[in-house]
KEKE-3310 file (N, C-alpha, C; in steps of 0.2 Angstrom, whole numbers, plus 5000, padded with zeros to 4 digits):
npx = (5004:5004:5009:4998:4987:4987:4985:4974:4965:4968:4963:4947:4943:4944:4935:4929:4940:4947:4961:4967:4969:4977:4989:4993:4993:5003:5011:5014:5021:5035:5052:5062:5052:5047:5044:5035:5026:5010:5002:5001:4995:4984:4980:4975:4963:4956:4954:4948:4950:4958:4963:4970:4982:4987:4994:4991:4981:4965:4966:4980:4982:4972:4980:4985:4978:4970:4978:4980:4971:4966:4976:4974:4958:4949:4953:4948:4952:4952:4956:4963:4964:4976:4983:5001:5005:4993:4992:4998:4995:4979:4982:4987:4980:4971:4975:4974:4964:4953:4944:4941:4956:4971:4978:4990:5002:5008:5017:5024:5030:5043:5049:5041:5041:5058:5055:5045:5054:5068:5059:5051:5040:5030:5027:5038:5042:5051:5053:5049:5055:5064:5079:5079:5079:5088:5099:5093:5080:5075:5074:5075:5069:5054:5050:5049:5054:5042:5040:5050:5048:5050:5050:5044:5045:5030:5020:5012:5007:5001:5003:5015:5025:5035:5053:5051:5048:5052:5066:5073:5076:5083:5083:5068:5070:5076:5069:5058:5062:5066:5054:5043:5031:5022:5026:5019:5012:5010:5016:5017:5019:5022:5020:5030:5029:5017:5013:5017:5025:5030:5040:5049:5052:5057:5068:5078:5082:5084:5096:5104:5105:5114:5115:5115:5103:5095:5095:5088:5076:5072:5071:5060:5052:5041:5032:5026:5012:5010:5004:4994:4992:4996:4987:4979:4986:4990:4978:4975:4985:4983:4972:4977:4976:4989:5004:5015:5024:5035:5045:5034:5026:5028:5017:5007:5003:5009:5001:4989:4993:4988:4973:4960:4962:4974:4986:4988:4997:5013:5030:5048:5060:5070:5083:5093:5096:5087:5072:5072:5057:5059:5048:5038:5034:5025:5018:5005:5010:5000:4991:4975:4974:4987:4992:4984:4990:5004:5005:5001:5012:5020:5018:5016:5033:5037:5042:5030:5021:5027:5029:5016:5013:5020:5013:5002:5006:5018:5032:5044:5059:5064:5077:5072:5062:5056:5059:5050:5038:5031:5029:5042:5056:5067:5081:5080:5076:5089:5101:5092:5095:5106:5117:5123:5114:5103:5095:5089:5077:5077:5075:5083:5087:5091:5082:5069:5075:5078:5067:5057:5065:5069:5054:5053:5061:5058:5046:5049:5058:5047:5041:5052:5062)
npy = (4994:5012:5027:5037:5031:5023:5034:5040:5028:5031:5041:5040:5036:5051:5056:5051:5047:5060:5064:5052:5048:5059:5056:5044:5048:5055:5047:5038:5048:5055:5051:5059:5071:5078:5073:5078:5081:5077:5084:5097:5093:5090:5101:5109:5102:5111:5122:5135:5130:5135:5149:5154:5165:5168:5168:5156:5148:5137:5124:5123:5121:5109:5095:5096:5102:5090:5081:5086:5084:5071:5066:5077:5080:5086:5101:5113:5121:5136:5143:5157:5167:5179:5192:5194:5205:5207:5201:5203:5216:5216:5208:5216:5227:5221:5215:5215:5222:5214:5207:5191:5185:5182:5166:5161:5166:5166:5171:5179:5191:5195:5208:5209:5200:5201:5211:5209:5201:5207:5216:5205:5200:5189:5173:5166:5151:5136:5123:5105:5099:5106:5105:5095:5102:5112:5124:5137:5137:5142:5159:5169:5171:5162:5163:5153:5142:5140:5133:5132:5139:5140:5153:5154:5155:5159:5153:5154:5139:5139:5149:5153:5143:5130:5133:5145:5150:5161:5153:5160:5177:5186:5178:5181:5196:5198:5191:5201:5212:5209:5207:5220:5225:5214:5208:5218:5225:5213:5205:5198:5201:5203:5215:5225:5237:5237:5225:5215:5202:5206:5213:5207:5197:5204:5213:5204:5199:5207:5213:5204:5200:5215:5229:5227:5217:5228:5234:5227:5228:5238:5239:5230:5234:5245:5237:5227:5221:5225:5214:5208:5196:5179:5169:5175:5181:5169:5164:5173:5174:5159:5162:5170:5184:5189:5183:5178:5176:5184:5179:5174:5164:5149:5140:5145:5138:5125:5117:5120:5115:5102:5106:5104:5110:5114:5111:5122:5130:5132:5132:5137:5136:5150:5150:5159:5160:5156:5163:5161:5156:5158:5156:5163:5159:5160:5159:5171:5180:5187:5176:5168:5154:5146:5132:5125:5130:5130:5115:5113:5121:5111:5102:5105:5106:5094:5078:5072:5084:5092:5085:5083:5097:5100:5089:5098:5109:5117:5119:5107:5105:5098:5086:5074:5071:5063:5065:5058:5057:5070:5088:5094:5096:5108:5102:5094:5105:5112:5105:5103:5118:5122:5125:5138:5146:5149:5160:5165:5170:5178:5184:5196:5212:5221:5224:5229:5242:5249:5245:5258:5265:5257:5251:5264:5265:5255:5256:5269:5260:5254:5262:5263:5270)
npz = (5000:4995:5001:4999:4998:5010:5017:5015:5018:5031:5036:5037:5049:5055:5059:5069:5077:5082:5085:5088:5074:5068:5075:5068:5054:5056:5059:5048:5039:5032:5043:5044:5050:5064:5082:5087:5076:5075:5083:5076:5065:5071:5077:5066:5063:5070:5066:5050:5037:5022:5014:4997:4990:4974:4960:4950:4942:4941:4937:4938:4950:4952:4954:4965:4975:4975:4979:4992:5000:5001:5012:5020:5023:5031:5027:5020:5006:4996:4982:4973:4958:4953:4948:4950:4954:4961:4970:4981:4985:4987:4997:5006:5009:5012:5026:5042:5043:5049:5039:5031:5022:5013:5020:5014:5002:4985:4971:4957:4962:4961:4967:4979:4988:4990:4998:5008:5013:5018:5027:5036:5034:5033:5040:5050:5046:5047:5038:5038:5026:5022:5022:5013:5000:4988:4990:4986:4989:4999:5002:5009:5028:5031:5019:5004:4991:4978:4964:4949:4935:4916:4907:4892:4873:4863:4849:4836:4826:4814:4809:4808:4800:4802:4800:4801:4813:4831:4837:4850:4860:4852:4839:4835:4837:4825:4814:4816:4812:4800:4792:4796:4793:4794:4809:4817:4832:4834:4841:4857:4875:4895:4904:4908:4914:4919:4925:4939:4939:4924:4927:4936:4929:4915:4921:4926:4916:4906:4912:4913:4899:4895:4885:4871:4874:4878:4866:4856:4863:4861:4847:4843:4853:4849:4841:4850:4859:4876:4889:4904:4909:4907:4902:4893:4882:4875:4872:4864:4854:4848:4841:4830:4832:4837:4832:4840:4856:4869:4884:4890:4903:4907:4915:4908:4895:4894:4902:4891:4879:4880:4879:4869:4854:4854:4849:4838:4845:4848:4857:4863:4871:4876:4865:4866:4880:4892:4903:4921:4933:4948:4958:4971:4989:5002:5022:5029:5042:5049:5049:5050:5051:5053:5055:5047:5036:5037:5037:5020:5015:5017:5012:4997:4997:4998:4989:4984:4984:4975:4965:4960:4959:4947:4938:4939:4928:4932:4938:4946:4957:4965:4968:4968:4961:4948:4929:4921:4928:4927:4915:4916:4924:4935:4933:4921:4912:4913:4910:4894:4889:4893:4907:4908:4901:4906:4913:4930:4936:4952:4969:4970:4981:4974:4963:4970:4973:4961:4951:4950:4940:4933:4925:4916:4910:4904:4896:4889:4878:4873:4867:4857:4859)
capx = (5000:5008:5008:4994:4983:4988:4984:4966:4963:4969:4957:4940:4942:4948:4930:4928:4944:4952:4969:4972:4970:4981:4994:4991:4994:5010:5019:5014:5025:5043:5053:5065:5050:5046:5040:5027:5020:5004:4999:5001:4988:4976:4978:4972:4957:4952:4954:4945:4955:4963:4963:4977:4979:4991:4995:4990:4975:4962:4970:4988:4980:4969:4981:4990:4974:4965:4981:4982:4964:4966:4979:4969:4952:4944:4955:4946:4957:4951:4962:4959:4969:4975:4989:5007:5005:4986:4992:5002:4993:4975:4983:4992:4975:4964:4978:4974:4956:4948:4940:4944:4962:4976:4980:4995:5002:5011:5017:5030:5031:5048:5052:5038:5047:5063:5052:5045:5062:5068:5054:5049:5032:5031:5028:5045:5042:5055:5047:5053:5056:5070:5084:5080:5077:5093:5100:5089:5076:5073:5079:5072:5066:5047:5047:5051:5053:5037:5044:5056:5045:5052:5047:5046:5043:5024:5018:5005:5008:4998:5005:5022:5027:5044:5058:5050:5049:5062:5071:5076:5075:5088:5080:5063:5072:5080:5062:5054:5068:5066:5047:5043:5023:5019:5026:5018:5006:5007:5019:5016:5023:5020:5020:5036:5028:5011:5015:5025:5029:5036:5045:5053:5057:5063:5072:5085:5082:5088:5100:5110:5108:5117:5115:5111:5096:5090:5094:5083:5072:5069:5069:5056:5047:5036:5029:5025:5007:5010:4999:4998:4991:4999:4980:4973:4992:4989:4974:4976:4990:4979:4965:4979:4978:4995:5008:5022:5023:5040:5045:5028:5026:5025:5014:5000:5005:5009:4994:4983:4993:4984:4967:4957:4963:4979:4990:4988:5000:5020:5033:5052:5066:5074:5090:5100:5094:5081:5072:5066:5056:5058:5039:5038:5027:5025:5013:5005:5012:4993:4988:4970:4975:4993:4992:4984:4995:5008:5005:5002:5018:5026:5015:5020:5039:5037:5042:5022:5018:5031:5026:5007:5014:5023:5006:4997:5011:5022:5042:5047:5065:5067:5081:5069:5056:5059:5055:5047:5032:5029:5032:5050:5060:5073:5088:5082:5078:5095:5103:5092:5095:5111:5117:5123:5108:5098:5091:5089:5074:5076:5073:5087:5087:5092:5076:5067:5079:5079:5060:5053:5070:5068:5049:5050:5065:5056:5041:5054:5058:5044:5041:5059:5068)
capy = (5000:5017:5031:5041:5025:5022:5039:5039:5025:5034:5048:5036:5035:5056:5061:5049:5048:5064:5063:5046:5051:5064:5053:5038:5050:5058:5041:5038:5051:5052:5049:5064:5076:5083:5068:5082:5085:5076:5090:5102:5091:5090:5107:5113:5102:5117:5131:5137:5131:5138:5154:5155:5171:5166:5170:5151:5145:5133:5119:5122:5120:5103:5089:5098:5102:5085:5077:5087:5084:5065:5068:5081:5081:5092:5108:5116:5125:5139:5149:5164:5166:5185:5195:5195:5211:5210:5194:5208:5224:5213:5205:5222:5233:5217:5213:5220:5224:5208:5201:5185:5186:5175:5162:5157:5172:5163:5175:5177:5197:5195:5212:5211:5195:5202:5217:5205:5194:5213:5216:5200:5201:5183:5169:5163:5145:5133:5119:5099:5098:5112:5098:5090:5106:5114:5132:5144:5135:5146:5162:5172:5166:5164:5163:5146:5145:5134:5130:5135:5139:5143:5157:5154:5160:5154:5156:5149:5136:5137:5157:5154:5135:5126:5135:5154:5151:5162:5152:5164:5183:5189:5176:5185:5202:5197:5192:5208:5217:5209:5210:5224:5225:5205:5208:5227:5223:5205:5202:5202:5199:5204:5221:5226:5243:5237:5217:5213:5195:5204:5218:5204:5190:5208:5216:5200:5196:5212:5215:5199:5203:5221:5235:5221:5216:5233:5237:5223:5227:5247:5237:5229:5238:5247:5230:5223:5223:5222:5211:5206:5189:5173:5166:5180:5181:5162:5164:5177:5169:5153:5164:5173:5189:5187:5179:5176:5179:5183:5179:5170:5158:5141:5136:5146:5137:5117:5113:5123:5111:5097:5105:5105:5114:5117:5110:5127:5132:5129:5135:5136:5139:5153:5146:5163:5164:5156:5166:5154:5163:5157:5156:5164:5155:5162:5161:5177:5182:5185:5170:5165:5147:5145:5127:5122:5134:5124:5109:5113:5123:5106:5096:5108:5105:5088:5075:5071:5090:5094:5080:5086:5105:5098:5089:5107:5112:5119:5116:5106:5108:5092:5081:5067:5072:5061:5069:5055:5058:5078:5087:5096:5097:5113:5100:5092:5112:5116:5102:5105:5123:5123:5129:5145:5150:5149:5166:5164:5175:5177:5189:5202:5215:5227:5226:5236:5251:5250:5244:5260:5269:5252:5253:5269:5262:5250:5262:5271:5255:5252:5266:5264:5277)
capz = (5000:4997:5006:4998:5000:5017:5021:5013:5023:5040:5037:5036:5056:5057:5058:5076:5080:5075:5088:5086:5066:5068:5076:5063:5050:5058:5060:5039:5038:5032:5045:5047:5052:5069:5083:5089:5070:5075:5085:5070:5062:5076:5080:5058:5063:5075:5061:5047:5028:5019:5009:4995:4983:4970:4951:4945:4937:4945:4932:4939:4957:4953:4956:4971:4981:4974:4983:4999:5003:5002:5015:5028:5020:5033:5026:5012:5003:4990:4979:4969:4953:4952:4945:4953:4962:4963:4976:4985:4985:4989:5005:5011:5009:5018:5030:5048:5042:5052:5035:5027:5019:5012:5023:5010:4995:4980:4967:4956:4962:4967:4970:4985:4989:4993:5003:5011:5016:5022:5032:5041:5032:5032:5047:5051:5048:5043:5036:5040:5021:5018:5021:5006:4996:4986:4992:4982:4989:5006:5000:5016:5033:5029:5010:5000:4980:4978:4957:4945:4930:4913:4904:4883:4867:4862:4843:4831:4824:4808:4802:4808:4799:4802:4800:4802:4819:4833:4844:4856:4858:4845:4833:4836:4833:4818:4811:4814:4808:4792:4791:4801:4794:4796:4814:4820:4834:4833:4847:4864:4882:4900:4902:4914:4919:4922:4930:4943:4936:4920:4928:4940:4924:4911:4924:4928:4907:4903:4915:4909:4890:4894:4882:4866:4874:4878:4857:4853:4865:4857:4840:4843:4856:4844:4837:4856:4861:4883:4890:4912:4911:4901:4899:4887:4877:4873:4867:4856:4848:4845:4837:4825:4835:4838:4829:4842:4865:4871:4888:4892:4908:4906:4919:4905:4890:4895:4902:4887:4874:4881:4879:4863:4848:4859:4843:4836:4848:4850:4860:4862:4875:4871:4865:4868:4889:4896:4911:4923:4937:4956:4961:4979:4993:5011:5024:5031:5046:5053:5045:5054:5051:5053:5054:5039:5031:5036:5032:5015:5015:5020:5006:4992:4994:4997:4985:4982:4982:4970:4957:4959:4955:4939:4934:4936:4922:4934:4936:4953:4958:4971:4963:4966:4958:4939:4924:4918:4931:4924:4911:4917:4930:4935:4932:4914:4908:4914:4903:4889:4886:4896:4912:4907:4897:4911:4917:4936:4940:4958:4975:4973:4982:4969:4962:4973:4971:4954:4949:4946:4935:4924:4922:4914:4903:4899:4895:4882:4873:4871:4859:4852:4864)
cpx = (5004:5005:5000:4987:4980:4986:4974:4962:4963:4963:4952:4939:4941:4943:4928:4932:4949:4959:4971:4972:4976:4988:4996:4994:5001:5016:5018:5020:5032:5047:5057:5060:5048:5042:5033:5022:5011:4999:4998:4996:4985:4976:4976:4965:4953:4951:4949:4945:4957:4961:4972:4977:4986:4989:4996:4983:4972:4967:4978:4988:4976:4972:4983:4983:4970:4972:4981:4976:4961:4970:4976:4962:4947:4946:4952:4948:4952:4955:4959:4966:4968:4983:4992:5007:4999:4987:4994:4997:4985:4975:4985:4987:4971:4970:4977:4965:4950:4943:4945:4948:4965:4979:4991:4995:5007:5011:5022:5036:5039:5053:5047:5040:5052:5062:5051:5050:5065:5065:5049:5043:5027:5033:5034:5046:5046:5052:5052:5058:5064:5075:5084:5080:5086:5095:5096:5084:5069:5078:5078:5069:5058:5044:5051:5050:5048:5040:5046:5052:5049:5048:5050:5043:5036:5022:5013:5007:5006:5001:5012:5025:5035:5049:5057:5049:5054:5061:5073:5074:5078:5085:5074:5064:5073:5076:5059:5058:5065:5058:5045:5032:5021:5020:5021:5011:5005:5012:5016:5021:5020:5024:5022:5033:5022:5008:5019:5031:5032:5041:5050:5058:5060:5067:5079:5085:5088:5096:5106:5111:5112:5112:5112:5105:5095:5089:5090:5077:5068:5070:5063:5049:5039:5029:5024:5017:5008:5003:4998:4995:4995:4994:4979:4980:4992:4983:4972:4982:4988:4975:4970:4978:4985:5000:5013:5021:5030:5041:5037:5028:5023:5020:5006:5000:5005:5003:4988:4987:4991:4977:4962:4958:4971:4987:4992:4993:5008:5024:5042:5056:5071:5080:5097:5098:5087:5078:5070:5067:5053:5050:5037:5032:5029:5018:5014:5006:5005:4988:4982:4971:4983:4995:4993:4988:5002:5010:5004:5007:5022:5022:5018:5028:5039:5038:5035:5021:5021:5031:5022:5009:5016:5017:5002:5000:5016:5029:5043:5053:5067:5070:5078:5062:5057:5054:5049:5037:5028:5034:5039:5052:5065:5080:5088:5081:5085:5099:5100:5093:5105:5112:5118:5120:5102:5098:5087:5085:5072:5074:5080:5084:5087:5087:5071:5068:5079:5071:5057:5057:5069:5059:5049:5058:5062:5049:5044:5054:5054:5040:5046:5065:5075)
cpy = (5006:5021:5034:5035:5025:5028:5041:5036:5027:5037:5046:5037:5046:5060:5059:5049:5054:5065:5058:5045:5054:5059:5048:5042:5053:5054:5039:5044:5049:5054:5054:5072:5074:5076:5070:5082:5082:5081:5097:5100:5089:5095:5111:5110:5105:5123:5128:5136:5134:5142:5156:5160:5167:5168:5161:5149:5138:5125:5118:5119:5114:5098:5090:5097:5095:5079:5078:5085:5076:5062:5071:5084:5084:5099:5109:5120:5129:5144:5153:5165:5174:5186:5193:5198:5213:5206:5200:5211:5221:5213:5212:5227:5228:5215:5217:5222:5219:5205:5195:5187:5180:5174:5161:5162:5165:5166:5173:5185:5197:5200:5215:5205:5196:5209:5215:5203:5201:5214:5213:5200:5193:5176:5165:5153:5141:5124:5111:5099:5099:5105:5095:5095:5109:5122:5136:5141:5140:5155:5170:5169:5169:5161:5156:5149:5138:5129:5135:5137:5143:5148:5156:5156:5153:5158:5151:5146:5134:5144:5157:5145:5134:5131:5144:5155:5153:5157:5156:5173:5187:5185:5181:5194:5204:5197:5195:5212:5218:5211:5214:5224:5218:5207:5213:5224:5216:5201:5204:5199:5201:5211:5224:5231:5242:5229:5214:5207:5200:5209:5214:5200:5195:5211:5211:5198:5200:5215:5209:5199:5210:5227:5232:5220:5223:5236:5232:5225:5234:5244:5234:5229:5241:5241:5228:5228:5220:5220:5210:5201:5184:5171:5170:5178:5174:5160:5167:5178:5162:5156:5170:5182:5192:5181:5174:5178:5178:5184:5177:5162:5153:5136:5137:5143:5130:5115:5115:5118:5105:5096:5105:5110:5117:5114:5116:5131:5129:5134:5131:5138:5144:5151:5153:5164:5163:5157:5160:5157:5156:5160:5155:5160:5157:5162:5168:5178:5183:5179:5166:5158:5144:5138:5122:5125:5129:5119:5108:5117:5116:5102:5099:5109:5099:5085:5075:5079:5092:5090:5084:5092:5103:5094:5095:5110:5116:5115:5115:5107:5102:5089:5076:5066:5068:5064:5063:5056:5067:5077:5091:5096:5102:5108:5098:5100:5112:5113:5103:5111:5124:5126:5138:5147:5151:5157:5165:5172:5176:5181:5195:5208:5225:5228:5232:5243:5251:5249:5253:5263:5263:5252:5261:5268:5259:5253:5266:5266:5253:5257:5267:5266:5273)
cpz = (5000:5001:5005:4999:5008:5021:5022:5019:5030:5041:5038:5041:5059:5061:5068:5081:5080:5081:5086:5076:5065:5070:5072:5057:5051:5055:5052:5034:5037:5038:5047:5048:5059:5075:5085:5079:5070:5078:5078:5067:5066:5076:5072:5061:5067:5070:5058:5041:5027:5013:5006:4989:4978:4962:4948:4946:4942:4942:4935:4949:4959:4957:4963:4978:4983:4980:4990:5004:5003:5008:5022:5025:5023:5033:5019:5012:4996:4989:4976:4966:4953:4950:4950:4957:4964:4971:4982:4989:4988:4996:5008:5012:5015:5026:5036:5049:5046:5047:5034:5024:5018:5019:5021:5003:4992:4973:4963:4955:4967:4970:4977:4988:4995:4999:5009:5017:5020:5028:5038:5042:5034:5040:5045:5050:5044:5044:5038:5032:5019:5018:5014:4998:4992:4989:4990:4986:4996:5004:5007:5021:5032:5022:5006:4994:4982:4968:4954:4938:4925:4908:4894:4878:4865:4855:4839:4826:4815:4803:4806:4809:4801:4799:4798:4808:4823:4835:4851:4854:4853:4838:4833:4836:4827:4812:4811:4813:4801:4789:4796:4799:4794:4805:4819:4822:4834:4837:4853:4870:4888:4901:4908:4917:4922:4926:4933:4940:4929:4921:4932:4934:4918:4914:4924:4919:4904:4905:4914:4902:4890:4888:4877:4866:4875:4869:4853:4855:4860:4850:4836:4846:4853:4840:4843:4857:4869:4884:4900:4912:4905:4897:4891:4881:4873:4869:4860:4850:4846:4839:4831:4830:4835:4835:4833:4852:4866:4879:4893:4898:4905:4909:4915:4899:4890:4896:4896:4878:4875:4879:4870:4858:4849:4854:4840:4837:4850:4855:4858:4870:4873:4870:4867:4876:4889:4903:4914:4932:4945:4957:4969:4983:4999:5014:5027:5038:5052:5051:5049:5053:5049:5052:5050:5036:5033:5034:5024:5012:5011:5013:5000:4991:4996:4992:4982:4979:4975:4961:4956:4955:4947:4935:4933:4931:4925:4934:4945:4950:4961:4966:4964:4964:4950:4936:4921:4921:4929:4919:4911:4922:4929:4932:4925:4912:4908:4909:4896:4888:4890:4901:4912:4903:4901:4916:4922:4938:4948:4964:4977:4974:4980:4967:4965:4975:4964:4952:4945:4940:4931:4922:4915:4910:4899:4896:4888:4878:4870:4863:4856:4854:4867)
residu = (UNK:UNK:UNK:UNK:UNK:UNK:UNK:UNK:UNK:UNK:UNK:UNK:UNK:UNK:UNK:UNK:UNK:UNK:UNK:UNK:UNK:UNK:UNK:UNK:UNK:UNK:UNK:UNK:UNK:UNK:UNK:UNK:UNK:UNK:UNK:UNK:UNK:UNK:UNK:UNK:UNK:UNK:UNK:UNK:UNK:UNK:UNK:UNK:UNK:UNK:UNK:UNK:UNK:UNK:UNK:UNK:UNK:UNK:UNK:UNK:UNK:UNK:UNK:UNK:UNK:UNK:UNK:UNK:UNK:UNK:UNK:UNK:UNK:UNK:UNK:UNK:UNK:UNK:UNK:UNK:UNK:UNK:UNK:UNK:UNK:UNK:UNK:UNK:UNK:UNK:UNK:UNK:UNK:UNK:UNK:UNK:UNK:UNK:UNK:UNK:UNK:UNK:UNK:UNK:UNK:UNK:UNK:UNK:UNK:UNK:UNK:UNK:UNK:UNK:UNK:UNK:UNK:UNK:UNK:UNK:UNK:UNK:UNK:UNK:UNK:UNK:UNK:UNK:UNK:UNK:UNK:UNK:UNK:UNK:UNK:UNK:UNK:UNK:UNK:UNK:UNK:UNK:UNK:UNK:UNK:UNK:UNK:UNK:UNK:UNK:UNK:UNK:UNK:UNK:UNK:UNK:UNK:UNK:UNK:UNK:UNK:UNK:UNK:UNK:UNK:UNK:UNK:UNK:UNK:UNK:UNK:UNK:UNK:UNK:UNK:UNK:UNK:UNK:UNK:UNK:UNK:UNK:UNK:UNK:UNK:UNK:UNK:UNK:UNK:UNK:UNK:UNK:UNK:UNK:UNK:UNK:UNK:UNK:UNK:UNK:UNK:UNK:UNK:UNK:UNK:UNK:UNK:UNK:UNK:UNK:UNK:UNK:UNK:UNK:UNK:UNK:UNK:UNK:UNK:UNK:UNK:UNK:UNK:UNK:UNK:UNK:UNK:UNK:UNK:UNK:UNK:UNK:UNK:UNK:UNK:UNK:UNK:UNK:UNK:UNK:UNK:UNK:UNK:UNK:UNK:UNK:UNK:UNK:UNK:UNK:UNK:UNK:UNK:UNK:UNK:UNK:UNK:UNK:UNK:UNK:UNK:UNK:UNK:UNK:UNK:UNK:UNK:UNK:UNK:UNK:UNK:UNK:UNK:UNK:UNK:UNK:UNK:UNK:UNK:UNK:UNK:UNK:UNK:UNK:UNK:UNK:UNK:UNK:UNK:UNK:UNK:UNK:UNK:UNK:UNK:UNK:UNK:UNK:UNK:UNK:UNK:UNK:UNK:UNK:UNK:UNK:UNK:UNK:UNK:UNK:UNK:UNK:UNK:UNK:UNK:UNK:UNK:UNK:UNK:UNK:UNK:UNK:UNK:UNK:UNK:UNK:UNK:UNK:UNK:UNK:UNK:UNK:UNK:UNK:UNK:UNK:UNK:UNK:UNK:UNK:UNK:UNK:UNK:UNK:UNK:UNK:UNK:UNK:UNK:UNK:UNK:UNK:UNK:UNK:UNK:UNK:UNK:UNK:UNK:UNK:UNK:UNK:UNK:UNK:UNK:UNK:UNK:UNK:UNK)
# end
C-alpha cells in the first residue's frame, strides 16, 4: 500500500477519532520530520481552511489540492487566481482589516518577495522539508521557492510554419527586423511597467543581455502589444491575433497544449537565455489558520507535492522528483538549454531600488527610445 493510500485509509476513522487520526497520520510520515508533528495536524482540525491568493489557474492548482485533501480532508482549501501584484497589494490593503484574507500568498512578484524577506512580512516557519530542498530553495526566513517555472517564446503554429519560427530573443528580433509590417502589433509579452511577474522575469532578462538586449528590445518595442496575464496572450496567439509571445510563463502554455485545439500552439526555450522565474510562497504572518497553512507549505515541497505541482504544468525543483512523472523538472531544463543560458529570475534585492527607473525604461523602449 503506498503512502497516499495508506493515508486515505487513515482519514476514514479522522471524523471519530480525530487525535488518534492525527497521530496515525504523523507516523505515515517520512521519518525525518518533527515527533510532535501530529499535534500540527490536530491542531488545523480546529481552524477554518485555507485561503490561497496566488498568480496560477484553478488547472495548475487541481492535482496539488486533489492530493492534499486526500491527506487532511477536513481543510478546504480555496484559491483565487490574480495577477502578481494583485496577490500583493489585495493582502496588504485586507491585512489588519479583520476580513477573510490570504492564509498562504504565492506569486512570482519578486520584488515584493525580497520586501517582504527585508521586512519580516512573512511567518517565520522553517518547514521539515528544507533539508532536502537545494540552496535557492529558502531564499528568506518565511518565504520558499514553491517552482522554478520557465518562461518561453509561444507562437501559432499554423501562420508561423517550420523553419520561420524564433528560437530565442535575438532570433525573434532578427524576424521583425526583416518583416517589420507582418510583425507590428502581433507580438506580445507581459507588460514590465504594468506586472509585477514581467517587471521581475525583464528586469533580471535584461539586466543579463546588457546593452544588446535593451537594442533589441527598442527594435522591437514598437511592434509589442503588453499584455499582464499569460492566459489571454495564449489565446490570442491561437485565434491569429498574435503571431508570436515573448517571455511567456510556462505554467499558462503546458497545460493549454493538452486541451482542445491546443496543437495550434508551440513553443520554444529561448536558445540565447532562458528566464526561469523562482515562484515565491509564504505564509501570512497573521495567518488566521497557521496550521493548515503549514501543512500545505510542507505538502508543496514535498516530494508528492512537488510531482502534483509539475502535473498542474508547473516546474518542481526536488532532485527526486523524475521527469518521467511531469512534464520538466529545474535539472532536465538546465541540461536541455544549458546551464549557462539559464536566466535565474530570483529575490534580489536590487530590484526594489531600481524597479521604478527600469519601468520607465522599459516604457521608452517600448516606443523605440
Amino acid at each position: 500500500m503506498n503512502l497516499g493510500t495508506k493515508l486515505a485509509a487513515l482519514a476514514l476513522s479522522a471524523a471519530m477519532f480525530p487525535a488518534a487520526a492525527a497521530l496515525a497520520q504523523a507516523s505515515a510520515l517520512p521519518d525525518y520530520y518533527p515527533a510532535n508533528y501530529s499535534e500540527l495536524i490536530d491542531a488545523s482540525r480546529k481552524e477554518n481552511g485555507l485561503v490561497i491568493y496566488s498568480n496560477m489557474a484553478d488547472n495548475n492548482w487541481k492535482p496539488v489540492i486533489e492530493g492534499f485533501n486526500k491527506r487532511y480532508p477536513w481543510i478546504k482549501v480555496e484559491t483565487l487566481d490574480l495577477g502578481s501584484g494583485t496577490v500583493h497589494s489585495r493582502w496588504e490593503a485586507e491585512a489588519g482589516s479583520g476580513s477573510r484574507t490570504a492564509d498562504i500568498l504565492v506569486s512570482g512578484a519578486n520584488d515584493r518577495w525580497a520586501r517582504y524577506g527585508q521586512e519580516g512580512r512573512m511567518l517565520p516557519y522553517n518547514s521539515p522539508e528544507a533539508g532536502k530542498l537545494p540552496d535557492f530553495a529558502k531564499p528568506y526566513p518565511g518565504i520558499n521557492v514553491m517552482s522554478t517555472d520557465p518562461l518561453v517564446i509561444t507562437y501559432n503554429t499554423a501562420l508561423l510554419p517550420e523553419g520561420k519560427r524564433p528560437t530565442g530573443f535575438q532570433s525573434l528580433v532578427d524576424m521583425a527586423k526583416a518583416e517589420p509590417a507582418k510583425f507590428k502589433g502581433r507580438i506580445t509579452t507581459y507588460d514590465a511597467a504594468r506586472n509585477s511577474f514581467g517587471l521581475a522575469s525583464w528586469w533580471q532578462t535584461l539586466r543579463t543581455k546588457g546593452d544588446a538586449g535593451w537594442a533589441g528590445l527598442r527594435a522591437i518595442g514598437p511592434m509589442i502589444r503588453g499584455e499582464t496575464s499569460g492566459g489571454p496572450m495564449n489565446e490570442k496567439i491561437a485565434t491569429g491575433e498574435y503571431l508570436v509571445g515573448i517571455g511567456v510563463s510556462g505554467i499558462t502554455i503546458f497545460p493549454r497544449l493538452e486541451q482542445p485545439g491546443g496543437k495550434i500552439l508551440g513553443f520554444a526555450f529561448p536558445d540565447d537565455g532562458t528566464p526561469v522565474m523562482m515562484r515565491g510562497l509564504g505564509i501570512a504572518k497573521d495567518s488566521a489558520n497557521p496550521n493548515s497553512a503549514k501543512l500545505m507549505v510542507d505538502y508543496l515541497l514535498s516530494h508528492e507535492g512537488q510531482t502534483l505541482i509539475g502535473k498542474g504544468g508547473l516546474t518542481p525543483y526536488r532532485e527526486d522528483v523524475k521527469e518521467g512523472d511531469v512534464r520538466y523538472t529545474y535539472q532536465a531544463i538546465s541540461d536541455l538549454v544549458g546551464k549557462d543560458k539559464m536566466i535565474v529570475v530570483g529575490f534580489d534585492k536590487a530590484l526594489i531600488d531600481e524597479a521604478a527607473d527600469f519601468a520607465k525604461k522599459w516604457t521608452a523602449a517600448m516606443s523605440g527610445k
